[in-house]
PDB file of the backbone (N, CA, C, O) and the ligand in Angstrom, with CONECT records:
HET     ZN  A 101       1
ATOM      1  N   UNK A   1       0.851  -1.210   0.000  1.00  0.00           N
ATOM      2  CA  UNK A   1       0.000   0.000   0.000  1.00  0.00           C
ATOM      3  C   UNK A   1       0.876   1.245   0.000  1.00  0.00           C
ATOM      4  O   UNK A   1       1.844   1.346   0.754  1.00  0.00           O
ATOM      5  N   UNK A   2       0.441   2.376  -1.033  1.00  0.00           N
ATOM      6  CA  UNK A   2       1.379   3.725  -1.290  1.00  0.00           C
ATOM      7  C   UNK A   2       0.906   4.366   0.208  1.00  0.00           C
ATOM      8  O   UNK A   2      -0.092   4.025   0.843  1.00  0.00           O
ATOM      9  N   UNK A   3       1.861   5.345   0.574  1.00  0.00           N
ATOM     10  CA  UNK A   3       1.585   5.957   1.547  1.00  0.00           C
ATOM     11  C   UNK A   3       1.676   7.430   1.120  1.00  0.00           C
ATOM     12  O   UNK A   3       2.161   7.545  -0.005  1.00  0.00           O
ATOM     13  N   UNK A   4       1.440   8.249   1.538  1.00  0.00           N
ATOM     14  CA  UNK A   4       1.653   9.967   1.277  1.00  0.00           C
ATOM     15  C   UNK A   4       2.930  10.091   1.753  1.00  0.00           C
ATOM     16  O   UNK A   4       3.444   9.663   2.787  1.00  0.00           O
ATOM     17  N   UNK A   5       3.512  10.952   0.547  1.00  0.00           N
ATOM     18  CA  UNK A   5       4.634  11.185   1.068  1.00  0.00           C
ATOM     19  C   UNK A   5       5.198  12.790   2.354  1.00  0.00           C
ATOM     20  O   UNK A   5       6.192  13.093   3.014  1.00  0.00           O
ATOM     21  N   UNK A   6       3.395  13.543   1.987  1.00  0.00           N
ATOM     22  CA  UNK A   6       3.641  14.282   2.747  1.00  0.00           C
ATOM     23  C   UNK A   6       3.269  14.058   4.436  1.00  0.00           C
ATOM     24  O   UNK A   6       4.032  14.518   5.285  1.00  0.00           O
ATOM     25  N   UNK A   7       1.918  13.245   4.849  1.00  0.00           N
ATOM     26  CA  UNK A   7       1.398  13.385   6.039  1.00  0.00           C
ATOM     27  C   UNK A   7       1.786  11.429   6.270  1.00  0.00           C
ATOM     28  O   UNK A   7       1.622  10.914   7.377  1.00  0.00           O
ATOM     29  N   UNK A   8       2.196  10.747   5.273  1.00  0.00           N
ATOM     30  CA  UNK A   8       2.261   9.180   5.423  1.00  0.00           C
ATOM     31  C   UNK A   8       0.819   8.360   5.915  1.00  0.00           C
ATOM     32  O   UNK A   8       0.512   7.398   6.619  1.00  0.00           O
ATOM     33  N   UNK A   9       0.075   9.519   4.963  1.00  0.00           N
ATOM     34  CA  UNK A   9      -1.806   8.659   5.570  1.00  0.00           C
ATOM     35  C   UNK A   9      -2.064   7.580   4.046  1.00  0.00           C
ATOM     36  O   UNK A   9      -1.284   7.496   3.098  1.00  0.00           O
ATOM     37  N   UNK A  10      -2.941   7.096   4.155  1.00  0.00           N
ATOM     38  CA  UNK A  10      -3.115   5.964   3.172  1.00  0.00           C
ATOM     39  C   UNK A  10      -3.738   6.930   1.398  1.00  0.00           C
ATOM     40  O   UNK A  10      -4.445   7.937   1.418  1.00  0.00           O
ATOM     41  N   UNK A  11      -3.415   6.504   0.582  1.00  0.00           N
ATOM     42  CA  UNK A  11      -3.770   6.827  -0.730  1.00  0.00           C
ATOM     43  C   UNK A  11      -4.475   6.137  -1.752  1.00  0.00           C
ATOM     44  O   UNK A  11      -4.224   5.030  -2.228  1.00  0.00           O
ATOM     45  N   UNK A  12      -5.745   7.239  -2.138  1.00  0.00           N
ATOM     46  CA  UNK A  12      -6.396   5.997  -2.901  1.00  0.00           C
ATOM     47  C   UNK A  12      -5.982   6.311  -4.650  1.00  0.00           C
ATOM     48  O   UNK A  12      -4.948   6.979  -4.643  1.00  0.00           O
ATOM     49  N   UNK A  13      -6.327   6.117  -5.721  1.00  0.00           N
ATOM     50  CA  UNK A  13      -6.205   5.881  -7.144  1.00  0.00           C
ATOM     51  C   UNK A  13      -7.836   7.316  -7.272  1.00  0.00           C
ATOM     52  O   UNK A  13      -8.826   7.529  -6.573  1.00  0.00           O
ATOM     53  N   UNK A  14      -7.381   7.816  -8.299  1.00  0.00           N
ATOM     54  CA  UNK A  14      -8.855   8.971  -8.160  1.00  0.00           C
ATOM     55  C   UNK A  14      -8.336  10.168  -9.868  1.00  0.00           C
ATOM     56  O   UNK A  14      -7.245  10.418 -10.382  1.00  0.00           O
ATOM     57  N   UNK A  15      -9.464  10.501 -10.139  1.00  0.00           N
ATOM     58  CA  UNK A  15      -9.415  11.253 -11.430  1.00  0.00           C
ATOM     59  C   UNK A  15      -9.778  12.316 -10.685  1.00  0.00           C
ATOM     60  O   UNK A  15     -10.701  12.530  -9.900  1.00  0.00           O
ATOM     61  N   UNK A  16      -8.566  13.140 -11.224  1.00  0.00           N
ATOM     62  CA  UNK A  16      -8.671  15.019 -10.275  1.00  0.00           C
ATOM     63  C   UNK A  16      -8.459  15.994 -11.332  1.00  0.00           C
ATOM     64  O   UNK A  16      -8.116  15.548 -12.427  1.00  0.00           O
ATOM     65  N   UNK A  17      -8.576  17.003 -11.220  1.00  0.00           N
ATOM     66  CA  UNK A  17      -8.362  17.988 -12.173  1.00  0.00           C
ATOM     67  C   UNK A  17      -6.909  18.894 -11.105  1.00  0.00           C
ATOM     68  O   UNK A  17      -6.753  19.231  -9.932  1.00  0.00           O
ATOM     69  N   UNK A  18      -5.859  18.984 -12.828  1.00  0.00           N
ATOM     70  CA  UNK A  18      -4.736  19.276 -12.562  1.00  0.00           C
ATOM     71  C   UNK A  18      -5.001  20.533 -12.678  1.00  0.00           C
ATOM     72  O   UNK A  18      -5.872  21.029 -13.391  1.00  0.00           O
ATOM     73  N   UNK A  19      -3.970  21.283 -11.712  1.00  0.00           N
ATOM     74  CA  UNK A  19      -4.038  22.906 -12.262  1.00  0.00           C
ATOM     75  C   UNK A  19      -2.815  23.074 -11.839  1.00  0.00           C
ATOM     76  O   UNK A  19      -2.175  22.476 -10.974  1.00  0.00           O
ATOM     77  N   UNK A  20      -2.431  24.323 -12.831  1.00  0.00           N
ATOM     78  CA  UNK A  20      -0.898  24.486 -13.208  1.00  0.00           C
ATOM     79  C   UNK A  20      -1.233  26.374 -13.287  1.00  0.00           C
ATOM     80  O   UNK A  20      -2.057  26.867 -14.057  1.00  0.00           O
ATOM     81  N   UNK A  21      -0.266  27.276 -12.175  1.00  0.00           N
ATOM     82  CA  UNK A  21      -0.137  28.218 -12.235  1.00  0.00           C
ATOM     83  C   UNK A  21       1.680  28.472 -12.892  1.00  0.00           C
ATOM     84  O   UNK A  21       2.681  27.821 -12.593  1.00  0.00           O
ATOM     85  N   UNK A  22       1.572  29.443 -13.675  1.00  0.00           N
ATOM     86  CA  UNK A  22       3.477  29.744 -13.595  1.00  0.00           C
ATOM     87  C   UNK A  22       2.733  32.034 -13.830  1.00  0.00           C
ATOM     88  O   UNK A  22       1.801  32.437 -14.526  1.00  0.00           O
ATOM     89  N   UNK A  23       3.363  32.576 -13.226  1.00  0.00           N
ATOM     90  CA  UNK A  23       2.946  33.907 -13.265  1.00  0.00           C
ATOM     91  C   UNK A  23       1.726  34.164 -13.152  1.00  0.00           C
ATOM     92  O   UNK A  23       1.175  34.104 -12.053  1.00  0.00           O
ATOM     93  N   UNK A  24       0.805  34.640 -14.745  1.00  0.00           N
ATOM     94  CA  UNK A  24      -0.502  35.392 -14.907  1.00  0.00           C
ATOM     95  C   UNK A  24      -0.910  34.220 -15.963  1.00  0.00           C
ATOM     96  O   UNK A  24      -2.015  34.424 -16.465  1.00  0.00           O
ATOM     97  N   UNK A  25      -0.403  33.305 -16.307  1.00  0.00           N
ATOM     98  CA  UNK A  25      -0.767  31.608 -16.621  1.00  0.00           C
ATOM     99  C   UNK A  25      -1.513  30.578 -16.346  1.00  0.00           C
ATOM    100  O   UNK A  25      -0.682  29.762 -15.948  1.00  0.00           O
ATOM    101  N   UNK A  26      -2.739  29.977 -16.284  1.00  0.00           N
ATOM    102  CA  UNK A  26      -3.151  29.265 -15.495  1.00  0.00           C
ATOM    103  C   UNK A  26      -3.736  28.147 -16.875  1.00  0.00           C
ATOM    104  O   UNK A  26      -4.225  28.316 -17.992  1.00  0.00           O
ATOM    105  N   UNK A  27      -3.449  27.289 -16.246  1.00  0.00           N
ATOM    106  CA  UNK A  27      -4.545  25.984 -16.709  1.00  0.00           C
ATOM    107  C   UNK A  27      -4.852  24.994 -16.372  1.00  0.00           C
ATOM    108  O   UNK A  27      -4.233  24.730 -15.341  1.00  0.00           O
ATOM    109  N   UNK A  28      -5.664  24.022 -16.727  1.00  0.00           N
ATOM    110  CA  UNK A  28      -6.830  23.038 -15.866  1.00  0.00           C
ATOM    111  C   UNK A  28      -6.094  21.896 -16.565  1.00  0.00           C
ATOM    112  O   UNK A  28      -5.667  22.151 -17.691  1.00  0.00           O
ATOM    113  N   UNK A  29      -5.894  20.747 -16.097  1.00  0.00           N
ATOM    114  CA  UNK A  29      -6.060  19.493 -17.107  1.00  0.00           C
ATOM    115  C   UNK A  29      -6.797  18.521 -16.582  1.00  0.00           C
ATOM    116  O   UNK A  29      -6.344  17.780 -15.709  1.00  0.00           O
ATOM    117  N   UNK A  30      -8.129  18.407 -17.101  1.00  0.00           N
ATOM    118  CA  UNK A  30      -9.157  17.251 -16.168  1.00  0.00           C
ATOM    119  C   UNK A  30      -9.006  16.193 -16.822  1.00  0.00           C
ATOM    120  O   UNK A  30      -8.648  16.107 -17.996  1.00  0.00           O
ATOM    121  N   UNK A  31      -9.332  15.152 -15.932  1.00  0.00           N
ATOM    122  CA  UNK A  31      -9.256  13.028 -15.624  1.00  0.00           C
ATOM    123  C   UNK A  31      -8.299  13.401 -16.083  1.00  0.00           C
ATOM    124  O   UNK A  31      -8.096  13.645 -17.272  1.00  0.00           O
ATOM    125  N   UNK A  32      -7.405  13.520 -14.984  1.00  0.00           N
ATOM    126  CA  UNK A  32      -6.280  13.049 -15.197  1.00  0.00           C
ATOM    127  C   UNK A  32      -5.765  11.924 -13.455  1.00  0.00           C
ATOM    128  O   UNK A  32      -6.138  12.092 -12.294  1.00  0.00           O
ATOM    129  N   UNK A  33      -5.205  11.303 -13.811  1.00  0.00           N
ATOM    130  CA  UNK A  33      -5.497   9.766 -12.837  1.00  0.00           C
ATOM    131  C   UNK A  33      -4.453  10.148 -11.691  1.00  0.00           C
ATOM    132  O   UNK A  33      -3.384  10.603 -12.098  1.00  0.00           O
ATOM    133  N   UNK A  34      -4.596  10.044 -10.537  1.00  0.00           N
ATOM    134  CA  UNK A  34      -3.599  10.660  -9.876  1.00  0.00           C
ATOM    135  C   UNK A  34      -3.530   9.651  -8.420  1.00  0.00           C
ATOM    136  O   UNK A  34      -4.421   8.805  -8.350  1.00  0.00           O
ATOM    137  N   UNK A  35      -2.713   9.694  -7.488  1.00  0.00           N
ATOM    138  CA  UNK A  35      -2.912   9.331  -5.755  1.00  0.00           C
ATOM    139  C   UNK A  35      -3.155   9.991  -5.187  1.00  0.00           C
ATOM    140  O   UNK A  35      -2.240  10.739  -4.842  1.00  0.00           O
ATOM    141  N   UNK A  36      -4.643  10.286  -4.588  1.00  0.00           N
ATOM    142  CA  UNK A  36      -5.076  11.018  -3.552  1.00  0.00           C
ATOM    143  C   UNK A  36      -4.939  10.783  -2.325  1.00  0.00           C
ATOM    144  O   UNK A  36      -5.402   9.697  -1.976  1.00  0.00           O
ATOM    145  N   UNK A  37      -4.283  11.649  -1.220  1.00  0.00           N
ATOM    146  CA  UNK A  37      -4.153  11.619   0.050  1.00  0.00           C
ATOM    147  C   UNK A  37      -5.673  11.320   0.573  1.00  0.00           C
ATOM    148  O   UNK A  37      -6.660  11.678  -0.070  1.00  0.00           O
ATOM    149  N   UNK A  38      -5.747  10.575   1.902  1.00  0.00           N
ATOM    150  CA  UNK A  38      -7.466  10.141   2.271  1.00  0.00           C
ATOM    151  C   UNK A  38      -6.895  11.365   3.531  1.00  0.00           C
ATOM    152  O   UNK A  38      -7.758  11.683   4.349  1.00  0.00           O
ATOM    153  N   UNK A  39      -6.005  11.787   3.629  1.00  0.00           N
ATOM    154  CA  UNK A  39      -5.817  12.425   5.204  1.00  0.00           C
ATOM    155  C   UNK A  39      -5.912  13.955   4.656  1.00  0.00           C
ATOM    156  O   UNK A  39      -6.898  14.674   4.815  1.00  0.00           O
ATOM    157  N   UNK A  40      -4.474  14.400   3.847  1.00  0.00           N
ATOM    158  CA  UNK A  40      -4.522  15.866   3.501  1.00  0.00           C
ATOM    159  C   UNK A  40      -4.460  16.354   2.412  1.00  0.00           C
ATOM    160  O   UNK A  40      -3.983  17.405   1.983  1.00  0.00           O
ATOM    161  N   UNK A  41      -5.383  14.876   1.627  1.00  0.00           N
ATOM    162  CA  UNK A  41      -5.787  15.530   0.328  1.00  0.00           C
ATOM    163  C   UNK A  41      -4.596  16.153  -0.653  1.00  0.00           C
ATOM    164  O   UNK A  41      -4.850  16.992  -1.517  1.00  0.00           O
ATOM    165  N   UNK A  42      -3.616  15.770  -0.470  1.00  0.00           N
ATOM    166  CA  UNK A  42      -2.491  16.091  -1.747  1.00  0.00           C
ATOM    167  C   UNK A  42      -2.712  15.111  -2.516  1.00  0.00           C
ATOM    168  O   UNK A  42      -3.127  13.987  -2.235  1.00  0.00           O
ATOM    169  N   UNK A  43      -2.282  15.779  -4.000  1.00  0.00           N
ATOM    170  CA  UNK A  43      -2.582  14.875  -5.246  1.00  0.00           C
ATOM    171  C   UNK A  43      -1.058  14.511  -5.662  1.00  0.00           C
ATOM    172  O   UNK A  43      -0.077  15.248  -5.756  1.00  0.00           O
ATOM    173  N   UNK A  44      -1.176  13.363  -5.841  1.00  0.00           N
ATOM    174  CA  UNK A  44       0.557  12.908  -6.651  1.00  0.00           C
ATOM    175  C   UNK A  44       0.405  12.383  -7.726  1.00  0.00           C
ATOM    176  O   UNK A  44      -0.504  11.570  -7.897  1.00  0.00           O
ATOM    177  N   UNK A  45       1.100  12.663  -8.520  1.00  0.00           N
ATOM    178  CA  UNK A  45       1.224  12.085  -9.865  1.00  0.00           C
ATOM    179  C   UNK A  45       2.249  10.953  -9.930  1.00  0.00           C
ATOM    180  O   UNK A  45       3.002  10.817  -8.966  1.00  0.00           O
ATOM    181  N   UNK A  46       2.354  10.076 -11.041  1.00  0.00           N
ATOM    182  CA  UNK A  46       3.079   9.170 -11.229  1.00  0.00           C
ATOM    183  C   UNK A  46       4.655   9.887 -12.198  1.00  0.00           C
ATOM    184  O   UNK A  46       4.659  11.103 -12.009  1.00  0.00           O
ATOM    185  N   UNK A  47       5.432   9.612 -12.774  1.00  0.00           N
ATOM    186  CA  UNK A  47       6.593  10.552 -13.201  1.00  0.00           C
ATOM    187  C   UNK A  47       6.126  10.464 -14.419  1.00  0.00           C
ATOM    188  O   UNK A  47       6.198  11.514 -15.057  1.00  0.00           O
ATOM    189  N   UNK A  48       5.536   9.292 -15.114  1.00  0.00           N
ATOM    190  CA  UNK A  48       5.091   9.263 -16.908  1.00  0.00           C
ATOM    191  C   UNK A  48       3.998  10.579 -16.770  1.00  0.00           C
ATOM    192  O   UNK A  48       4.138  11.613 -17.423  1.00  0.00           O
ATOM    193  N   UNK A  49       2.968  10.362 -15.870  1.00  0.00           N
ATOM    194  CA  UNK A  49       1.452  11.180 -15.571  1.00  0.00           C
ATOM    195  C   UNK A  49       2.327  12.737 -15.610  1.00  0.00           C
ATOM    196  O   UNK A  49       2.155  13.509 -16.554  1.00  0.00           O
ATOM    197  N   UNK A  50       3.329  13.085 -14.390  1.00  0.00           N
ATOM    198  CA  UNK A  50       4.406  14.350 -14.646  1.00  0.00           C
ATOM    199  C   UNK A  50       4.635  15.216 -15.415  1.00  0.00           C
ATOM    200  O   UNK A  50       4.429  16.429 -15.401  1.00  0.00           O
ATOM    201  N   UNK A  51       5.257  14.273 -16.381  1.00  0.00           N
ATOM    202  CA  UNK A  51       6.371  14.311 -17.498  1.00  0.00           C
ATOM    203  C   UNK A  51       4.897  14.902 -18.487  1.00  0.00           C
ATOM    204  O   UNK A  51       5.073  16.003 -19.009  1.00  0.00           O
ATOM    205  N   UNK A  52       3.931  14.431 -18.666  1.00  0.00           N
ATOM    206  CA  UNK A  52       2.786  14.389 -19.700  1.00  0.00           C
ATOM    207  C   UNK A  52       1.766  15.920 -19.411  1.00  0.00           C
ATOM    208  O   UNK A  52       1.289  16.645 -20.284  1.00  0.00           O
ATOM    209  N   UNK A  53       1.664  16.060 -18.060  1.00  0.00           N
ATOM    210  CA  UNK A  53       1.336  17.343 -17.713  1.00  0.00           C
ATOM    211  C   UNK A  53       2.114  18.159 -18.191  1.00  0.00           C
ATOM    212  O   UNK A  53       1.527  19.081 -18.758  1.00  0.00           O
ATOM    213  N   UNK A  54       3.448  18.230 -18.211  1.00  0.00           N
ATOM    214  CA  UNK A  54       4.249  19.479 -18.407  1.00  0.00           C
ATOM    215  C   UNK A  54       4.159  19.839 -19.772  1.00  0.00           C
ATOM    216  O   UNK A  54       4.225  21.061 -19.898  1.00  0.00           O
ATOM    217  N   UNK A  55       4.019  19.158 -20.967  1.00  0.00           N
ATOM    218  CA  UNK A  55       3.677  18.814 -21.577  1.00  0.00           C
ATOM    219  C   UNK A  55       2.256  20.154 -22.352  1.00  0.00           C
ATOM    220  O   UNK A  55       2.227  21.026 -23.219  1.00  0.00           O
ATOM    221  N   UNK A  56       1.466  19.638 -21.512  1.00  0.00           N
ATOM    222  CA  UNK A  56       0.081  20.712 -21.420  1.00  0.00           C
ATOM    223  C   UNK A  56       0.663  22.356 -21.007  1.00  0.00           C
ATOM    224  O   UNK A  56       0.303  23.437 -21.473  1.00  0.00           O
ATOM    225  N   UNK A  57       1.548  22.087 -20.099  1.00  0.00           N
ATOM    226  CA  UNK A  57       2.131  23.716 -19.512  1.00  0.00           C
ATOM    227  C   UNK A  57       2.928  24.391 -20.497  1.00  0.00           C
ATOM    228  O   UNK A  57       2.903  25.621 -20.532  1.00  0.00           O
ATOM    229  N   UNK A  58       3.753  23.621 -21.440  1.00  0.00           N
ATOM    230  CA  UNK A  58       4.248  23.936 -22.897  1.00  0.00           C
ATOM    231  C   UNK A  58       3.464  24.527 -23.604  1.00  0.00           C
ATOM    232  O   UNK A  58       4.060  24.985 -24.578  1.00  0.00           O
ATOM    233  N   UNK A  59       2.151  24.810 -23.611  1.00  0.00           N
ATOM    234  CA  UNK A  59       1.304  25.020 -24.773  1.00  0.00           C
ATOM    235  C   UNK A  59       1.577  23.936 -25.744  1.00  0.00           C
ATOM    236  O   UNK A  59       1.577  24.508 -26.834  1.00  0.00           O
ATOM    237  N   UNK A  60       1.808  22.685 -25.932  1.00  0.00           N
ATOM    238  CA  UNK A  60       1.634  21.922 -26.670  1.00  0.00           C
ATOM    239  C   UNK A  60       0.649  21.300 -27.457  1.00  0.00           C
ATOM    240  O   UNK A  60       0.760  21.054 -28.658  1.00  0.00           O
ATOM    241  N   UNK A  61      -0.600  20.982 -26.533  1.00  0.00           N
ATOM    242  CA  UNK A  61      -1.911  20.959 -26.862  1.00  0.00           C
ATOM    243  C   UNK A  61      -2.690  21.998 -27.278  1.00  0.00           C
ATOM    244  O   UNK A  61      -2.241  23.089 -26.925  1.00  0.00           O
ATOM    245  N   UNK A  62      -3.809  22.042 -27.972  1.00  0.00           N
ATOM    246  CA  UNK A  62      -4.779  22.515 -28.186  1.00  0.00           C
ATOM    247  C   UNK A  62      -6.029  22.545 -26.901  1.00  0.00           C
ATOM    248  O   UNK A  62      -6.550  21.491 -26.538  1.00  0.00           O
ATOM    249  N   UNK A  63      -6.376  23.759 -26.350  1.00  0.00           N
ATOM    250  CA  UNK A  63      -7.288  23.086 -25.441  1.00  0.00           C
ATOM    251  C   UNK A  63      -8.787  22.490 -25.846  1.00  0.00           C
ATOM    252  O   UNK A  63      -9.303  22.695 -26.945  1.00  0.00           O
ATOM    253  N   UNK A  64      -9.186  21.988 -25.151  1.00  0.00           N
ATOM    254  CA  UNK A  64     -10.670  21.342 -25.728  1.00  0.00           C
ATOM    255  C   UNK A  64     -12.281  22.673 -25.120  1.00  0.00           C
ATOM    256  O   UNK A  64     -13.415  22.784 -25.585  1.00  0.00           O
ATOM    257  N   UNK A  65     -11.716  23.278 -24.171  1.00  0.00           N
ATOM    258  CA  UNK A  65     -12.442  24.369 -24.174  1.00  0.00           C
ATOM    259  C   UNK A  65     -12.186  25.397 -23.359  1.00  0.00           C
ATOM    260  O   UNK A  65     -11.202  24.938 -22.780  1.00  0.00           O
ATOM    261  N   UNK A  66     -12.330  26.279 -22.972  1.00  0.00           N
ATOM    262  CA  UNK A  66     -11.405  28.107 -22.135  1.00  0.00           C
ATOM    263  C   UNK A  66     -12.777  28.298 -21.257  1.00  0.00           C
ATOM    264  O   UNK A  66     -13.939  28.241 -21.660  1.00  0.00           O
ATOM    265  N   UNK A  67     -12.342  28.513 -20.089  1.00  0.00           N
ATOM    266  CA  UNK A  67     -13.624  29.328 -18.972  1.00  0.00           C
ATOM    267  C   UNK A  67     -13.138  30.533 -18.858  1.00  0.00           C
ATOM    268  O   UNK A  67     -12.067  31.013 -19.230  1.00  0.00           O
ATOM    269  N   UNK A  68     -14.337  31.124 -18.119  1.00  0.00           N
ATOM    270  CA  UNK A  68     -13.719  32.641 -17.166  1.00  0.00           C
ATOM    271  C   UNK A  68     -13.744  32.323 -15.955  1.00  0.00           C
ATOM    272  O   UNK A  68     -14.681  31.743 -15.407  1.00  0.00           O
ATOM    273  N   UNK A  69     -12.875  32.621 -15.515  1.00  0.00           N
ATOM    274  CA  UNK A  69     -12.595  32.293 -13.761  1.00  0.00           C
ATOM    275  C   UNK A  69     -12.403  34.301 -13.119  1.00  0.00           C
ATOM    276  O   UNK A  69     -11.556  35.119 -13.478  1.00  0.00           O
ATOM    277  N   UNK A  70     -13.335  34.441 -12.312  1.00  0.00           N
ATOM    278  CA  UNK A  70     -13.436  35.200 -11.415  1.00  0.00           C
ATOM    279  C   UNK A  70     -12.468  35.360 -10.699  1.00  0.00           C
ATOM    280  O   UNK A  70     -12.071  34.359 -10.102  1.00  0.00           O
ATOM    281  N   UNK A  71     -11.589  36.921 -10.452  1.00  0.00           N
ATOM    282  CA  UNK A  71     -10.478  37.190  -9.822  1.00  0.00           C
ATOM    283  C   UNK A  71     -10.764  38.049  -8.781  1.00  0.00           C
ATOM    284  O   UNK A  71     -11.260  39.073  -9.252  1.00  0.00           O
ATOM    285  N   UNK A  72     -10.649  38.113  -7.202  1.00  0.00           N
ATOM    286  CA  UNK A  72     -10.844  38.874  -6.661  1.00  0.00           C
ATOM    287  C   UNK A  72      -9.716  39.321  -5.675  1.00  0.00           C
ATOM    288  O   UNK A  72      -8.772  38.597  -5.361  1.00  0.00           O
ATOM    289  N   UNK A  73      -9.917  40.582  -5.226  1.00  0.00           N
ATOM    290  CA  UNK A  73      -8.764  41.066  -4.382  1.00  0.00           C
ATOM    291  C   UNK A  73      -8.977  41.269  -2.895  1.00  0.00           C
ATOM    292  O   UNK A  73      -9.504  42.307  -2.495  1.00  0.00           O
ATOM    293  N   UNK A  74      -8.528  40.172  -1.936  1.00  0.00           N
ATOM    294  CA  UNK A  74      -8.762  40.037  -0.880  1.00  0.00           C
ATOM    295  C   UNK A  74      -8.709  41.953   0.200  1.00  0.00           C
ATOM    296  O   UNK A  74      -9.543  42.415   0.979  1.00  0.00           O
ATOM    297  N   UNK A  75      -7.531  42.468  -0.223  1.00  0.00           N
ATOM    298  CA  UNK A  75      -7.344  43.280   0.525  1.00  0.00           C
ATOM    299  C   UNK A  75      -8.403  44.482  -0.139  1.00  0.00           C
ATOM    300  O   UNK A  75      -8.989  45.163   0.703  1.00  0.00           O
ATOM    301  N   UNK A  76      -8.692  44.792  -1.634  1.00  0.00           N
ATOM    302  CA  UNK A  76      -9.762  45.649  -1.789  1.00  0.00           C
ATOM    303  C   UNK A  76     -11.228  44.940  -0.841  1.00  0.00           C
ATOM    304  O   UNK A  76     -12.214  45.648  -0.638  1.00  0.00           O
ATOM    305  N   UNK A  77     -11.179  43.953  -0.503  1.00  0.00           N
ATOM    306  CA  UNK A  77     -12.621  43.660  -0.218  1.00  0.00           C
ATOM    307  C   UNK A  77     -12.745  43.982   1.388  1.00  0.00           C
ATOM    308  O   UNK A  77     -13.794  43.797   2.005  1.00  0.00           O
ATOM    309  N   UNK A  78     -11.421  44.537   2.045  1.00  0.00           N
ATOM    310  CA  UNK A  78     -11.517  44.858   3.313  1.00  0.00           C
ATOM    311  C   UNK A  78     -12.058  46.240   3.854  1.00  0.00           C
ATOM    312  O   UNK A  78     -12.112  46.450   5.066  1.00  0.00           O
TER     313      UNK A  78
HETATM  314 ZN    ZN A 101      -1.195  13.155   3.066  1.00  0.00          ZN2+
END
């Protein structure tokens, strides 16, 4: 049985949606197959699964469709 490598709680097999920030950059990559922490919920990838994301962060792909994601500013909202 895999263990977490961050909290060492048990891990199950689970389709998560990847997200990848680098600056003012962002993107999603969903089912993508990953090890989910059952304790603190960190997602791990396998090094092929890795290697294949980065891949997506290249702009290599084409995406299959673009959202708008809502940006807000914690300290204006004070
Ligand atoms: Zn954990």
């Amino acid at each position: 049985m895999k263990k977490c490598v961050f909290c060492g709680g048990n891990v199950e097999k689970a389709m998560v949606t990847f997200t990848y920030k680098d600056d003012d950059k962002y993107l999603f990559v969903e089912h993508v197959s990953a090890d989910i922490c059952t304790r603190c919920s960190e997602k791990m990838y396998s090094p092929k699964v890795a290697d294949e994301l980065l891949e997506f962060a290249k702009n290599k792909f084409k995406p299959v469709k673009t959202i708008k994601v809502p940006v807000f500013d914690f300290t204006v909202h004070q």
